[in-house]
N, C-alpha and C positions, 0 to 999 in steps of 0.2 A: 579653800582657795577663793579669793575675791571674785566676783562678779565678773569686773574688767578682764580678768584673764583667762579668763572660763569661756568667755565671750571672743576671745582673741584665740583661745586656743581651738576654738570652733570651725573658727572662720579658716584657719589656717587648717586643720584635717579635712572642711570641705573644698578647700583648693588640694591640695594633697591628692584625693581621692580621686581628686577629677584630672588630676594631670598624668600625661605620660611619661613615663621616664624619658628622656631626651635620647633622641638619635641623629648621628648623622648630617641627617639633612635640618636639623638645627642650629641655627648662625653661630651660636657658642662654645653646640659643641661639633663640630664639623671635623676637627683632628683628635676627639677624644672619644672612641666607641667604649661602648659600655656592654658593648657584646660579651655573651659567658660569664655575665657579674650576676650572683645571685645573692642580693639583697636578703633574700629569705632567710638565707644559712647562716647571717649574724640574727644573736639573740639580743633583745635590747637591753640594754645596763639600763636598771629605773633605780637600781641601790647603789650608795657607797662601797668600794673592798676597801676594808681597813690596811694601813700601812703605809709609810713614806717613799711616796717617787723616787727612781731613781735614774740616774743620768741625763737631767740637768745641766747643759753649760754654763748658764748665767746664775746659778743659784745660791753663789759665794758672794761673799758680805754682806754688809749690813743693809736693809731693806723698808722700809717705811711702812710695808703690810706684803704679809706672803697667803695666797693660795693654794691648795692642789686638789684638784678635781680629779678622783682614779672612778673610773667606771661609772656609775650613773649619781654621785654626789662627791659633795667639799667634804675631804676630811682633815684637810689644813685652813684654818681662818682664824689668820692675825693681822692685827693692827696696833701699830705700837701707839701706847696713851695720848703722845704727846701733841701726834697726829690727829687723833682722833678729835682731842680738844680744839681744833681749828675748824671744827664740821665737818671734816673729810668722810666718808662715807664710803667705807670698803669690804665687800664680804660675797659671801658666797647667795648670787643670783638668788637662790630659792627662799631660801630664808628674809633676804632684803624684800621680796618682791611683798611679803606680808606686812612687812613691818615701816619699811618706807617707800610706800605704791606710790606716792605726788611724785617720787624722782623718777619712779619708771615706766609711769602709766604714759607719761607723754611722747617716749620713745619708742619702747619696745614695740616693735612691727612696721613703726611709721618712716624708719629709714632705710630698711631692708622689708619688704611688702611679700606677699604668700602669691606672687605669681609665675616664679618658678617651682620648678620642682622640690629642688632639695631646700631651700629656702622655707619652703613650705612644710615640709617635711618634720626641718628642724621647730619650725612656727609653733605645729601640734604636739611631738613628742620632747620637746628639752628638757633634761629633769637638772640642771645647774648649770653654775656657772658664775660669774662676777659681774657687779656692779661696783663700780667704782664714781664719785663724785667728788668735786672738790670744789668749793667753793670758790665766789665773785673775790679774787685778790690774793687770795693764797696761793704762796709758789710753794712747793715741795720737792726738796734739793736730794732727797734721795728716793730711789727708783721701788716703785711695786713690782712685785713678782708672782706672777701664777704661772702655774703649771698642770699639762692635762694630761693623763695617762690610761691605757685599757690595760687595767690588770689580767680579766677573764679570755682565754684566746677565745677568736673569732665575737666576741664583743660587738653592740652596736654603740659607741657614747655619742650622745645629744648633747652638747654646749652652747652654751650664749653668752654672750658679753655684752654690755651696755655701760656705756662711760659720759659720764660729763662733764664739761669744763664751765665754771661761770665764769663770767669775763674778768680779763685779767690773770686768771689764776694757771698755773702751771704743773707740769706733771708728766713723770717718765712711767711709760708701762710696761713689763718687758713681759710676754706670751710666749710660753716654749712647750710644745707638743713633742710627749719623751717618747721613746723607742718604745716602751713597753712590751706590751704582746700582738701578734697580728689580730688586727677586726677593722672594723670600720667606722672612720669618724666624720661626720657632719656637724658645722659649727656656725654659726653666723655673728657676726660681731657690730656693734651700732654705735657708732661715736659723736658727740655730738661738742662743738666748738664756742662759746660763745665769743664776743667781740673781744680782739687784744687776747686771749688766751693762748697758750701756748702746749701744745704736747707732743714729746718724741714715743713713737708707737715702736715698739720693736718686736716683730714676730716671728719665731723658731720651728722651724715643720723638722721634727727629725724621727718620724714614726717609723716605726717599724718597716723594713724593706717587704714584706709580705701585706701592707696593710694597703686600703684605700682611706684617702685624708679629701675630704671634701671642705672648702668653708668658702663664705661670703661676705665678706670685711665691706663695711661703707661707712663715709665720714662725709659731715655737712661742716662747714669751717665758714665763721662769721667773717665780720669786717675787722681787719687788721689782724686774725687772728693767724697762726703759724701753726702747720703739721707738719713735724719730720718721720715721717713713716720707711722704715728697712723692715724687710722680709728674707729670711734666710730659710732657703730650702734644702735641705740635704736625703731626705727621708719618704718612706711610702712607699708601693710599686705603683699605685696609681693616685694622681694626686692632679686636683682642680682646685684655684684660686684664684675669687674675683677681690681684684682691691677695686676700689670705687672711690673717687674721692671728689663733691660738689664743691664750689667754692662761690658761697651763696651772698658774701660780702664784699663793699667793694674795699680792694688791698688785700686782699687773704693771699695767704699761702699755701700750698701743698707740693711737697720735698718727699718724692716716692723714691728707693734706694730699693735694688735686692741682688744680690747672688744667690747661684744655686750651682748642685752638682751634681748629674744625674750620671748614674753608669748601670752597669748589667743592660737589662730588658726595661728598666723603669720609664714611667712615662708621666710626665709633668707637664701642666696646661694651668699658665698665668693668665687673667684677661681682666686687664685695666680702662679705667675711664677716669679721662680730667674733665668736670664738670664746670665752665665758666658762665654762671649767671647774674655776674657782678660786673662792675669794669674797674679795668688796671687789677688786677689779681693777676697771681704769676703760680705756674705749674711747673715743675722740672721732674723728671723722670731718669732713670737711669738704671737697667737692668743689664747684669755680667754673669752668663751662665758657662759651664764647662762640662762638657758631656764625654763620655769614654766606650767602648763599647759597642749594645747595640741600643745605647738609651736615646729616648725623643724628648726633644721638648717643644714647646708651642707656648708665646706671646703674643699675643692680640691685643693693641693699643687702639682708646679711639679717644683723639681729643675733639670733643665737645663745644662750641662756644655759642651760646644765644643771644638772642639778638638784642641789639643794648649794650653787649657785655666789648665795649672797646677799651681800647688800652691791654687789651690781655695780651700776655707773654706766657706762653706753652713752647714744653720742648720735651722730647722721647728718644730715648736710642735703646737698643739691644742690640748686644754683641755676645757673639756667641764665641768659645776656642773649642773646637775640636780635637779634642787627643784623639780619635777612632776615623777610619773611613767610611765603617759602619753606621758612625750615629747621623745624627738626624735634626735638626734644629729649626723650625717656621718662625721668623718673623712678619705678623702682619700689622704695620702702622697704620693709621687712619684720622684724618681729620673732617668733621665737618662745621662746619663754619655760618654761620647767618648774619653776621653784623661785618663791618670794616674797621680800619685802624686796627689790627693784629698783626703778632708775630708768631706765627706757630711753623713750626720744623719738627724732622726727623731724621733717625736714622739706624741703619741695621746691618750687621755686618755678621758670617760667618766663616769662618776658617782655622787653620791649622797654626802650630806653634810657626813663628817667622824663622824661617832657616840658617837666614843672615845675623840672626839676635843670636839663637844657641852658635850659630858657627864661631859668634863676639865674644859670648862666654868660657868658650871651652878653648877657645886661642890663647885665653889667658890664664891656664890653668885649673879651672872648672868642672869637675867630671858631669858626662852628660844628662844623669839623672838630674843631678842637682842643678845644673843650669834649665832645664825645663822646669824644673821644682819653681825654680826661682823666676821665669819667665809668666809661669801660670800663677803667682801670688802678685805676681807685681800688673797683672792682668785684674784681677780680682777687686786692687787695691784700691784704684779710685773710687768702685762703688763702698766698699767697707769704711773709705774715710770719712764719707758722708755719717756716720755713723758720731754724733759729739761727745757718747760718754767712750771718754778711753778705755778702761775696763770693759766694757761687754764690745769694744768694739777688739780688743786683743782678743779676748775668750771667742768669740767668732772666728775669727781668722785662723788662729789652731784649729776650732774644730769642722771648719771648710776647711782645710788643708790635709786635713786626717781623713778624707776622703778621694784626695786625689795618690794613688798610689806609683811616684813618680820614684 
């Protein structure tokens, strides 16, 4: 193991060590108790289970490079030749970290830092994961694929991701966390943008209904550069997800999209940041959740602007649908602001199917399932459009819909 990361892996098990697991009276996690969770009773995956993942939504057609991480190593790592010959740079984290450390020495820890807990956590123990690069001016018109899986029940997997864009160049990622077997996963992922780049991030949580899925996604996006980042959640009993996204140039972009579906007992905690430390950069937001049952969920939005950073245009909503009387849905928006000449909004909304819509549907012959069927897809819809590749944006939408049992 190199030096650099022996040294980083250090520094992150003595933050580790030194932190509490978070409680409560913790700003972030304030609606997500970890009471009754013993951490101890997953074993940690440090090895590969040999065998190919299984159930995958997005993982038909053809693909540019595929990954699958099942338990504590890659045992899928491809990259087709042709890609390859453009400099592109795609493989399984542990391996790359030896062989091309100048592309991840500069990242790896420094946009996701070991000051929280699991963050840090994942900092000292990750045994894989992906690194992905592509080079200053290269667009690549078909999508990368990884996928992460616990083979072994009650499992602990450690992953990481680290991506980068040189300016100009372009690239679809798609991240899908499979059903597998119950355990526990912590992830953290670090993306990093250069100027005029381009990348559509699309991330799949569909773990196991018995599992915990923890991860900490964060992107720095240059001047002119454009993130369309979708997160789809369907999966986990217990499930935390920070997206983060700075927008550290001026003109950047960041295009955050997610649905999710929570039912049973499940309990899911999104918590976002739009980072404005540019001026004229623009943030758009837009979260559609549907909950049934006695499942929770919790949003926490905070847009960010510093000072300097004028001309920003920021905007947040979540909306939630209610199928249950039971469930439970928090949204808390938030802005803090230090400069002028901004537009920043929000907004959040929760409730039940409209009465008046299915009454519209079924007056014209509609049975009632199906008109709620039809009222919660078309609820869904706007955030899924956002979604530019047709294909993974259809393969979504069936398998969000295959959760709602209307």
């Amino acid at each position: 193991m190199s030096t650099w990361l022996e040294e980083r892996r250090a520094t992150a098990a003595e933050s580790n060590d030194a932190l509490a697991a978070p409680s409560l009276s913790d700003e972030h996690w304030r609606f997500t108790s970890l009471r009754g969770v013993d951490f101890a009773a997953f074993t940690p995956a440090v090895v590969a289970t040999a065998g190919e993942a299984t159930g995958a939504i997005l993982a038909e057609g053809e693909h540019a490079g595929r990954l699958v991480m099942r338990d504590g190593g890659v045992v899928v790592d491809e990259l087709q030749a042709e890609i390859a010959a453009q400099g592109v740079v795609f493989g399984s984290l542990a391996r790359l970290a030896e062989e091309q450390s100048a592309l991840i020495e500069p990242i790896l820890g420094s946009i996701v830092g070991y000051d929280e807990k699991f963050a840090a956590e994942n900092g000292a123990l990750w045994t894989d994961g992906l690194l992905l690069h592509v080079p200053a001016g290269v667009k690549i018109a078909l999508p990368f694929h990884t996928a992460y899986e616990i083979a072994t029940p009650q499992a602990a997997q450690q992953w990481r991701v680290v991506v980068s864009l040189g300016e100009g160049a372009e690239a679809t990622l798609v991240e899908e966390h499979l059903p597998g077997q119950p355990g526990y996963a912590n992830g953290v992922a670090e993306l990093v943008l250069a100027p005029t780049a381009h990348l559509t991030y699309v991330v799949v949580q569909d773990r196991s209904d018995q599992s915990i899925h923890f991860a900490a996604h964060r992107a720095e996006v240059a001047k002119d550069a454009t993130l369309e980042w979708s997160a789809c959640s369907i999966g986990s009993k217990t499930g935390k997800t920070r997206m983060e996204t700075r927008l550290t140039g001026e003109g950047a972009t960041g295009r955050l999209s997610a649905v999710y579906v929570v039912d049973g007992k499940r309990h899911l905690d999104l918590d976002t940041t739009q980072e404005h430390d540019a001026p004229n950069a623009v943030s758009d937001l837009a979260f559609k959740g549907v909950l049934l049952d006695d499942a929770r969920s919790v949003w926490r939005g905070v847009i960010r602007v510093a000072e300097g950073a004028h001309g920003t245009d920021a905007y947040q909503e979540n909306r939630n649908l209610m199928l249950s009387p039971t469930a439970r849905a928090d949204s808390i928006p938030g802005l803090e602001i230090d400069t002028n000449d901004v537009r920043c909004t929000h907004g959040a909304t929760a409730g039940p199917v409209d009465p008046m819509l299915k009454f519209y549907l079924m007056s014209r012959g509609i049975p009632q399932g199906e008109a709620e069927r039809m009222i919660v897809e078309g609820f869904l819809e706007e955030a899924l459009e956002r979604i530019p590749d047709l294909r993974i944006r259809e393969a979504l939408t069936t398998a969000v819909m295959t959760r709602v049992p209307l």
